[in-house]
C-alpha positions as CSV (number, residue, x, y, z in Angstrom):
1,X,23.4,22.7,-27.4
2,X,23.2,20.0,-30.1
3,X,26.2,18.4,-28.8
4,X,25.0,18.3,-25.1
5,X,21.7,16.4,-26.1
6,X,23.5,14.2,-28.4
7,X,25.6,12.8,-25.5
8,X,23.2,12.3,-23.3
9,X,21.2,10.3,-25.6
10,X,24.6,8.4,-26.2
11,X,24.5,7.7,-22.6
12,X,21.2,6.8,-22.1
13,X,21.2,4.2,-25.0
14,X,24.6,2.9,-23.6
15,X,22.9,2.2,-20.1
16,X,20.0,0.5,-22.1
17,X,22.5,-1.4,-23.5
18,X,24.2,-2.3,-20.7
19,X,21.7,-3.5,-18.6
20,X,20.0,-5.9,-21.6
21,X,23.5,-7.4,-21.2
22,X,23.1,-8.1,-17.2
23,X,19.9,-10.1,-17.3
24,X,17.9,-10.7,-14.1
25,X,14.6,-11.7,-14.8
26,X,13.9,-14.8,-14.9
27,X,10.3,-14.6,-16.7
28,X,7.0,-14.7,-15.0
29,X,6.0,-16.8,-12.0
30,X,2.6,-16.6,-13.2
31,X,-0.2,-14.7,-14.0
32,X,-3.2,-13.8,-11.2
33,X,-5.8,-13.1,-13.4
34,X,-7.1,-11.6,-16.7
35,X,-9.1,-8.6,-15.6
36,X,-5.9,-6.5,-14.0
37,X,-4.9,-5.2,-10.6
38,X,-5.7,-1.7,-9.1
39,X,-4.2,-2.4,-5.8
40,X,-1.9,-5.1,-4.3
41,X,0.6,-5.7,-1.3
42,X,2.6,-8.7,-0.6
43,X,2.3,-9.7,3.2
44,X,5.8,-8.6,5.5
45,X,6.9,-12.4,4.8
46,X,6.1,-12.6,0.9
47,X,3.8,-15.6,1.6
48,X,0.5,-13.8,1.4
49,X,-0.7,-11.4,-1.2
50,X,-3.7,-9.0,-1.3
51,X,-5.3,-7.8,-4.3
52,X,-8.0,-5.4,-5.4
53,X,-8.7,-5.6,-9.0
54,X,-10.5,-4.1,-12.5
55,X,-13.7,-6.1,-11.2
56,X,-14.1,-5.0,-8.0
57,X,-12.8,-7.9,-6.2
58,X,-10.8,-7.9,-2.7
59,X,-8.6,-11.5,-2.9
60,X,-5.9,-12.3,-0.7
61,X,-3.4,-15.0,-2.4
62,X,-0.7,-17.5,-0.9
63,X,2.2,-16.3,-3.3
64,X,3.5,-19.8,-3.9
65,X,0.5,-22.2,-5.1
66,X,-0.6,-18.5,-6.4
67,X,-4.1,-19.7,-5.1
68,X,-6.9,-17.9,-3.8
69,X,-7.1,-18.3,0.2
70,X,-10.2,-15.3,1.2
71,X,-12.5,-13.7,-1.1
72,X,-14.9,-10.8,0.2
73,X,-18.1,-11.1,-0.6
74,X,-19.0,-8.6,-3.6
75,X,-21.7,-7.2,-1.3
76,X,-19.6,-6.5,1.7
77,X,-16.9,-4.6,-0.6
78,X,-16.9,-1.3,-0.5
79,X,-18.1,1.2,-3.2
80,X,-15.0,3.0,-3.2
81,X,-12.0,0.8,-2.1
82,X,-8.9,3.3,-1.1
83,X,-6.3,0.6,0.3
84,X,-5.7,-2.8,1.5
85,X,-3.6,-4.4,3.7
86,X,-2.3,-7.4,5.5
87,X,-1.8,-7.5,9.0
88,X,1.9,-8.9,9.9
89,X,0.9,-12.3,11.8
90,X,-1.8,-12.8,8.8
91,X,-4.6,-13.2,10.9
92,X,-6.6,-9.9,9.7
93,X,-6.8,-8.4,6.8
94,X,-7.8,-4.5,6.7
95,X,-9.8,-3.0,3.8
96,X,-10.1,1.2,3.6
97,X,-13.1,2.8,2.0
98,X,-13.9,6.6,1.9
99,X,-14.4,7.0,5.7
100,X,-13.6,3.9,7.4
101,X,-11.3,0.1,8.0
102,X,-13.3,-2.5,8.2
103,X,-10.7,-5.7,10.0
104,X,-11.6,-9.4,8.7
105,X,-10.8,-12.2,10.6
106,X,-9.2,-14.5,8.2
107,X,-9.3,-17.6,10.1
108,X,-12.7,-16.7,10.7
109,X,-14.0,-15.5,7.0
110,X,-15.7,-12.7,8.9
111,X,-16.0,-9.0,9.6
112,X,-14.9,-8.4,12.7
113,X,-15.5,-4.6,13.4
114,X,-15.6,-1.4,11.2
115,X,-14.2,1.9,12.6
116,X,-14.5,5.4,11.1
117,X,-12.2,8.0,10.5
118,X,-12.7,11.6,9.4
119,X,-10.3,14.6,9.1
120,X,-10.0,18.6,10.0
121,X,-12.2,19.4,7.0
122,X,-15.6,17.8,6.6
123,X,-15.8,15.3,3.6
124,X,-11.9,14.3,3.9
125,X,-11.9,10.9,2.4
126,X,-9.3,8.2,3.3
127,X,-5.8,8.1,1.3
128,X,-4.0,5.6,3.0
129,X,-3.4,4.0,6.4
130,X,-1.0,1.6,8.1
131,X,-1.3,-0.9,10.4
132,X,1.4,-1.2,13.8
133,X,3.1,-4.9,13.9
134,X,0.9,-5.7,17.0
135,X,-2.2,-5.1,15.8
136,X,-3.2,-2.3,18.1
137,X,-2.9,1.1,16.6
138,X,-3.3,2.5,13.3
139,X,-2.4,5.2,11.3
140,X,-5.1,6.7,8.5
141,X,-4.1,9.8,6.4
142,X,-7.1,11.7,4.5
143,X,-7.1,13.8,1.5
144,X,-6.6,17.2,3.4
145,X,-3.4,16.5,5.1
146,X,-5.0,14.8,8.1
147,X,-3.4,12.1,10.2
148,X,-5.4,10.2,12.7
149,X,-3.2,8.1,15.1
150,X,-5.6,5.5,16.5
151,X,-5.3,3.4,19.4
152,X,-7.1,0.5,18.8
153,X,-7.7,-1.1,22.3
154,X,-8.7,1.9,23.7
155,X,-10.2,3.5,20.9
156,X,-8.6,6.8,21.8
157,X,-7.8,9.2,18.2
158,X,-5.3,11.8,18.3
159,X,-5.9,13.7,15.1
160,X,-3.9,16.7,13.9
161,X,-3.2,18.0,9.8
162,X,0.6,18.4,9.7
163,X,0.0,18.1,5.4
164,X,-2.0,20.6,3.6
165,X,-2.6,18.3,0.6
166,X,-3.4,14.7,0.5
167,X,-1.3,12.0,2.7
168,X,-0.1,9.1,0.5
169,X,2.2,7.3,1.9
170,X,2.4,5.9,5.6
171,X,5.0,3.5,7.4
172,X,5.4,1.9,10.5
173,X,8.8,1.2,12.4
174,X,9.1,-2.5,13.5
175,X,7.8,-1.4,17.0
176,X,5.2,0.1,16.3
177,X,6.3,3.3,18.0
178,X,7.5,5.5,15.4
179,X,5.7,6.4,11.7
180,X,6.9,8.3,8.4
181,X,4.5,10.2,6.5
182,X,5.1,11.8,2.7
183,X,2.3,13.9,0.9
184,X,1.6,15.9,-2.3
185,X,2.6,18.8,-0.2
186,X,6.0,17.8,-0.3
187,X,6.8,17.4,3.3
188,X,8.0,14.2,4.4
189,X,8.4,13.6,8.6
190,X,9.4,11.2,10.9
191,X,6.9,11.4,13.9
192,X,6.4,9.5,17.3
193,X,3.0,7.9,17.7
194,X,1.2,10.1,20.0
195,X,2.7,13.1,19.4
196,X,2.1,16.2,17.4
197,X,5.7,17.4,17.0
198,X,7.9,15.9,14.1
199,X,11.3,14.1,15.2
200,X,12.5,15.9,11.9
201,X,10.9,16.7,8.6
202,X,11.7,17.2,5.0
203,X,10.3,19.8,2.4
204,X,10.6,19.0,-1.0
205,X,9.6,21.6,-4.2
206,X,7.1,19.5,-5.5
207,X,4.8,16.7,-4.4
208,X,6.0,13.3,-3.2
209,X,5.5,10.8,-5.5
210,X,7.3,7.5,-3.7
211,X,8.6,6.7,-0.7
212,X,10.7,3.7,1.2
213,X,11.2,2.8,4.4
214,X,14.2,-0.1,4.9
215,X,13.2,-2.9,6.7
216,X,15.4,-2.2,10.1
217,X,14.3,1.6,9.9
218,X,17.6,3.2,9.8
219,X,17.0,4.6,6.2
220,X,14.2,6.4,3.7
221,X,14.0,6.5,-0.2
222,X,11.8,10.0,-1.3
223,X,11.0,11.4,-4.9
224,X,9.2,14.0,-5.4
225,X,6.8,14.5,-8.7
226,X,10.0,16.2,-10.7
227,X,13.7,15.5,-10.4
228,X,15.1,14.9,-6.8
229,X,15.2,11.3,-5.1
230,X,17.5,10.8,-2.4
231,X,18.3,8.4,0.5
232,X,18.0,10.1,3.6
233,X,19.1,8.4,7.6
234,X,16.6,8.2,9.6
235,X,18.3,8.5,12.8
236,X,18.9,11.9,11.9
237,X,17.5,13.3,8.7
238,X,20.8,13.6,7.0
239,X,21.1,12.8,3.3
240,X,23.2,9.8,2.7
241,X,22.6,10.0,-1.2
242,X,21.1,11.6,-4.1
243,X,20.5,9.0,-7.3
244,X,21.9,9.6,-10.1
245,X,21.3,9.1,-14.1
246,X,21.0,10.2,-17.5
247,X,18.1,11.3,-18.3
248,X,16.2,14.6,-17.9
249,X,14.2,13.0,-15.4
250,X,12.6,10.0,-14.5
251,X,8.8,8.8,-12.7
252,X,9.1,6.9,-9.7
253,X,5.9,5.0,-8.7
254,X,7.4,1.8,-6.2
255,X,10.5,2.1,-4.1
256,X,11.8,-1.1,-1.9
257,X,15.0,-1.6,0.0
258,X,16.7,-5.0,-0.8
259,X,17.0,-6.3,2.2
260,X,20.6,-7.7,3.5
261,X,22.1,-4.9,0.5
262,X,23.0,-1.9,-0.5
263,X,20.4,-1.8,-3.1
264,X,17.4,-0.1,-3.9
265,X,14.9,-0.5,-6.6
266,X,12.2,1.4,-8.1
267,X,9.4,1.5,-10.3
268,X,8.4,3.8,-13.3
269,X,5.0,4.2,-15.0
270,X,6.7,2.9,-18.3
271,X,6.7,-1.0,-17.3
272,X,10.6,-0.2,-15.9
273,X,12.3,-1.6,-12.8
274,X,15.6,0.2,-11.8
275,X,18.2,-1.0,-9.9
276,X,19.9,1.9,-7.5
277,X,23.5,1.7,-5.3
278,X,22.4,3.5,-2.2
279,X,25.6,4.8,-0.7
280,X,26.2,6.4,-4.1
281,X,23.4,7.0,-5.7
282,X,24.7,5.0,-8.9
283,X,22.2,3.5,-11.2
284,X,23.4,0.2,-11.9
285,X,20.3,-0.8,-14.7
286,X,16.7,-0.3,-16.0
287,X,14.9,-3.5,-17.0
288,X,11.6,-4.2,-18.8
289,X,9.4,-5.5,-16.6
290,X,6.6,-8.6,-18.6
291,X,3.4,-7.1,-19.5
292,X,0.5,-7.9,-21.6
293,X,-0.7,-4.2,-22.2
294,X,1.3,-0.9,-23.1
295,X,1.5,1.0,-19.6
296,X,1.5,-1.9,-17.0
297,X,3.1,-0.6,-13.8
298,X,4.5,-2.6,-10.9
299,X,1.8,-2.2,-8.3
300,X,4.3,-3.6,-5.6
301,X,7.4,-5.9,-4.7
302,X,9.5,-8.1,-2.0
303,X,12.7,-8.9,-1.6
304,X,13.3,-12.0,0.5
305,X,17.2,-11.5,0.6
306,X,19.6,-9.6,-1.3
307,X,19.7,-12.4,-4.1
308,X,15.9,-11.7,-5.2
309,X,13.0,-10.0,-6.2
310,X,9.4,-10.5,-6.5
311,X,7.4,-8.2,-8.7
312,X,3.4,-8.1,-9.1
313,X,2.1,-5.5,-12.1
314,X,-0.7,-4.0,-12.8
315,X,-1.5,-7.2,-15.3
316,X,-1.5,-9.3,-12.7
317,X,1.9,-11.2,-13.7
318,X,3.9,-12.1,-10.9
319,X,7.8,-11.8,-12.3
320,X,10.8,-13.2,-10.0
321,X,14.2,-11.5,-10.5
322,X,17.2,-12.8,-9.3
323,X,20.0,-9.9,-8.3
324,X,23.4,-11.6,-7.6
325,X,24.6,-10.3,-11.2
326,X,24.5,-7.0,-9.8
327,X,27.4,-7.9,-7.3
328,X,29.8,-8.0,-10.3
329,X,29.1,-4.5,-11.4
């Protein structure tokens, strides 16, 4: 038994080792502010960037002069801010509280329109929601498995609770036709917008903690709470890969296909970025992501091409990557 542990600490300081060796940050882009995030996505281009933060504050950010475009107004932010999101042509930007989006214009600076959402079981709160690349539907998931499929010009809701625990992550295809859900109930499913049936789903034994979508829609990253991750097709629901390492186990918080590659990279709750092979499975490195305080997470990331890598963490410090090291390994 001693022996078995011994070598697989050999092996995980040897893949520490190794990947101080290959280095690919290089250093912080800057820092957003002082106070911390709580929320963030970059917009589908990179340029853009929304932020909730330690003080309350909704800001959405153009990612190169790393200046503040929009700022809600601290008395039309919600109490309880559950997610925030850009829409793809950057003209609205979408803010979920407990029980409803409220759309901003943000040519305009102004609310546009609030619209409520509820699920099966009364007091169901909000846990995520997505928005289709036109603009005119919407998916919101609620704390008791609940997925309301909105149609936003005619303001018809199909609502139906496939989960039994709360809905975490949503994704849209780049039609807008097709969605994937993942829950703490450890089902993940491909479904049709409209339609109650699942094209295929996936149970796993414990709750899903991360989830990726790549950007063309052919292929999905999953981990649940505990030890299996895999890359599964999306065509069909077959597994293409399970990843592989060292350790007894590992957190995964952020997923993101590199686009233009076969990589895959994730994010821990221990300020660590991992690099992933997905035909294979192979772990090509962990890195140390910058941080100012012990337990800084990456709160989200985008890859332009398969050369780099933008990271935003939970300190607000914007880190740039470059991957083309990784083509030699």
């Amino acid at each position: 038994m001693w022996l078995r542990v011994l070598l697989t600490t050999l092996c995980v300081v040897f893949l520490i080792a190794c990947s101080e060796d290959v280095q690919l940050s290089k250093g912080s882009v800057g820092r957003l502010n002082e106070s911390g995030i709580a929320l963030g996505h970059f917009s589908k281009d990179g340029s853009k960037l929304v932020t909730f933060d330690n003080q309350k504050q909704i800001q959405v950010w153009d990612v190169a002069t790393q200046r503040v475009e929009f700022t809600v107004p601290q008395a039309k932010t919600p109490g309880f801010v559950r997610d925030v999101a850009l829409s793809e042509d950057l003209q609205m930007l979408v803010i979920a509280s407990e029980t409803e989006l409220a759309f901003w214009s943000l040519d305009k600076g102004k609310l546009v329109t609030k619209v409520a959402f509820g699920g099966v079981t009364p007091g169901a709160v909000i846990t995520a929601m997505a928005i289709s690349p036109k603009n005119d539907k919407a998916i919101v998931a609620m704390a008791d498995g609940t997925i309301n499929m909105a149609d936003l010009h005619t303001q018809i809701n199909n609502r139906f609770a496939p989960h039994s625990r709360p809905v975490q992550h949503v994704f849209w295809d780049e039609k807008g036709e097709l969605f994937v859900t993942g829950a703490q109930d450890g089902k993940l499913a491909l479904w049709k917008f409209g339609s109650a049936e699942p094209i295929f789903m996936k149970e796993f034994d414990h709750r899903v903690t991360s989830v990726a979508v790549s950007e063309d829609f052919s292929e999905l990253f999953a981990s649940d709470a505990l030890n299996e991750q895999v890359v599964t097709s999306l065509t069909d629901g077959q597994s293409i890969s399970e990843l592989q390492y060292m350790s007894r186990f590992k957190v995964f918080r952020k997923a993101l296909f590199i686009r233009g590659s076969e990589l895959l990279a994730t994010s821990s709750s221990k300020s660590h970025l991992s690099i992933w092979n997905t035909q294979n499975g192979e772990e090509l490195g962990t890195w140390q992501i910058s941080s100012v305080h012990d337990g800084a997470t990456i709160v989200d990331m985008y890859a332009a091409d398969r050369n780099s890598l933008l990271t935003l963490s939970s300190d607000g410090i914007l880190e740039a990557w470059t991957l083309n090291a990784l083509a030699q390994r």
